[in-house]
C-alpha positions as CSV (number, residue, x, y, z in Angstrom):
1,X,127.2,71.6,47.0
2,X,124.7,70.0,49.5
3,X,122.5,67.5,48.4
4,X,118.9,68.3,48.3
5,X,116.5,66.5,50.9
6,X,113.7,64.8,49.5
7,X,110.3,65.9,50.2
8,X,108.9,64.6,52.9
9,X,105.1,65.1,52.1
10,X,103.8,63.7,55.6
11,X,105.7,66.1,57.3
12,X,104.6,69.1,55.2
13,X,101.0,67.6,55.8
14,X,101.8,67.2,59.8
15,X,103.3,70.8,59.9
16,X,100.4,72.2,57.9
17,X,98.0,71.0,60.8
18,X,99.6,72.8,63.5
19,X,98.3,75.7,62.2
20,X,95.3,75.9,64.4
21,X,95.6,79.7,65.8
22,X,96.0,81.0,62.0
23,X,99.0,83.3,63.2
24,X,102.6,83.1,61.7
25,X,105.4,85.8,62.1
26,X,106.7,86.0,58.2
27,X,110.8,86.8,58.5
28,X,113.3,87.7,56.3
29,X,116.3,89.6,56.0
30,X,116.8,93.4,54.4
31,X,119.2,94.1,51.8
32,X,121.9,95.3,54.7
33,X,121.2,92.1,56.0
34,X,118.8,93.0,59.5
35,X,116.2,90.7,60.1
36,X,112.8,91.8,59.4
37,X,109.7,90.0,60.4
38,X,105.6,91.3,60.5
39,X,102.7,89.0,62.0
40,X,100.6,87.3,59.4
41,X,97.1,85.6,59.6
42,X,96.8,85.6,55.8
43,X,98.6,82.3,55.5
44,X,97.3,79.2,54.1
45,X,98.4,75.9,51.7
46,X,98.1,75.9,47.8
47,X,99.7,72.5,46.6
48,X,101.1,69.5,48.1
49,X,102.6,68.3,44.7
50,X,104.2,71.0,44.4
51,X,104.5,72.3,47.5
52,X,103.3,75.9,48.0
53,X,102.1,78.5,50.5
54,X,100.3,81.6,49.9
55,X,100.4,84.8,52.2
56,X,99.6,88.1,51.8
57,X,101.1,91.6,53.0
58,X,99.6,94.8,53.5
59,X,101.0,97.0,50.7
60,X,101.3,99.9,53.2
61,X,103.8,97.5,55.2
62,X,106.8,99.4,56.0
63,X,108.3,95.6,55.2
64,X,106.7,95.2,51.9
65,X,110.5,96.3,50.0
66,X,112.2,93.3,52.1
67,X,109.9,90.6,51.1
68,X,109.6,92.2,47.7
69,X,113.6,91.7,47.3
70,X,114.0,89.1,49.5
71,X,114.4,85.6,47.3
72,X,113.8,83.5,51.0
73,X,111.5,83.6,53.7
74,X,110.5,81.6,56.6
75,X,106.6,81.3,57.8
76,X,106.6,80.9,61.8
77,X,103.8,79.1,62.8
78,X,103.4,80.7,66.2
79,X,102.6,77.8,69.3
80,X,99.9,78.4,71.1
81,X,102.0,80.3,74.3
82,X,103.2,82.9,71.4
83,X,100.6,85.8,72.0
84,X,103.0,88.5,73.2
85,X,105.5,87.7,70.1
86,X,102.2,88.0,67.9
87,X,101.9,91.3,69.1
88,X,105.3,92.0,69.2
89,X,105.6,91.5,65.3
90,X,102.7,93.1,64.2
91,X,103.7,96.2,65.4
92,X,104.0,98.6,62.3
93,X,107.7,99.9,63.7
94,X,110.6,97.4,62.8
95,X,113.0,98.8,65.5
96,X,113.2,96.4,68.8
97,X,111.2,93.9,67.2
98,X,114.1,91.1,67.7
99,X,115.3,92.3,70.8
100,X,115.8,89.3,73.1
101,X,113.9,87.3,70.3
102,X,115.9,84.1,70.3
103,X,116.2,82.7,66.2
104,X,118.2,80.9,64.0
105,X,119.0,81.8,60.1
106,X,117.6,80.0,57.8
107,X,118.9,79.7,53.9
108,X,119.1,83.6,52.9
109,X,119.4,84.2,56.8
110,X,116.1,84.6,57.2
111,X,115.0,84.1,61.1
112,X,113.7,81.1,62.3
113,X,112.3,81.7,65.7
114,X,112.4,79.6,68.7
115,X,109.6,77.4,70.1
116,X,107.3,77.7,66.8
117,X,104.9,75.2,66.4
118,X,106.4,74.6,62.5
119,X,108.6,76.5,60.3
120,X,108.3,76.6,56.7
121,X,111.6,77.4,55.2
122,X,110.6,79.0,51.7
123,X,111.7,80.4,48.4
124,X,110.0,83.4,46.7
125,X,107.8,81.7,43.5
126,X,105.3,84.2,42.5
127,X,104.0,87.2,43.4
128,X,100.2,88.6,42.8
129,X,99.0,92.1,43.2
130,X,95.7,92.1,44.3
131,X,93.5,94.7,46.5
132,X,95.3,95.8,49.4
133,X,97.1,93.3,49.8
């Protein structure tokens, strides 16, 4: 068993304020094990102590059964050169959307793509219904 890091709370504070264009690309991985991944502006930080992050997802999402299921996810915090992947993800189609998309997996495999400003590495808490969304 690997030992667990220990929080580093200025680097989750450091991370946090690269999020000046207020787009991530959200990824995860479907049950058969594809990577699936929408863009996401509804993003923002709930608690330092502990730490948690709040977005939300379009309940029409053709993704919204993967992130449902899914028990990790990653937040991409797109740099500020990462337009055309913005628009790449929020596509409503998943086909092609990882095609020549250079990631890593994560815990859970979800993708963590290249050249992101931060990543956020994160495991399913709580879900709210609410609205659309």
């Amino acid at each position: 068993m690997a030992a667990r890091r220990k929080f580093n709370e200025r680097a989750y504070r450091d991370a946090l304020g690269n999020f000046a264009t207020g787009v991530t690309v959200v990824t995860a991985r479907d049950p058969g094990g594809f990577p699936v991944g929408i863009t996401a502006n509804s993003f923002n930080s709930v608690s330092l102590d502990p730490p948690l992050v709040l977005w939300s997802l379009d309940r029409r999402s053709l993704s919204l059964p993967t992130f449902q299921q899914a028990e990790y996810f990653v937040i991409n915090v797109l740099a500020a050169d990462q337009v055309a992947l913005s628009r790449r993800f929020a596509r409503r189609a998943d086909s092609g959307k990882f095609d020549r998309v250079r990631f890593t997996g994560a815990r859970g495999g979800a993708p963590v793509l290249d050249g992101c400003a931060a990543h956020f590495l994160c495991r399913k808490s709580f879900t709210h219904d609410g609205g659309d969304h």
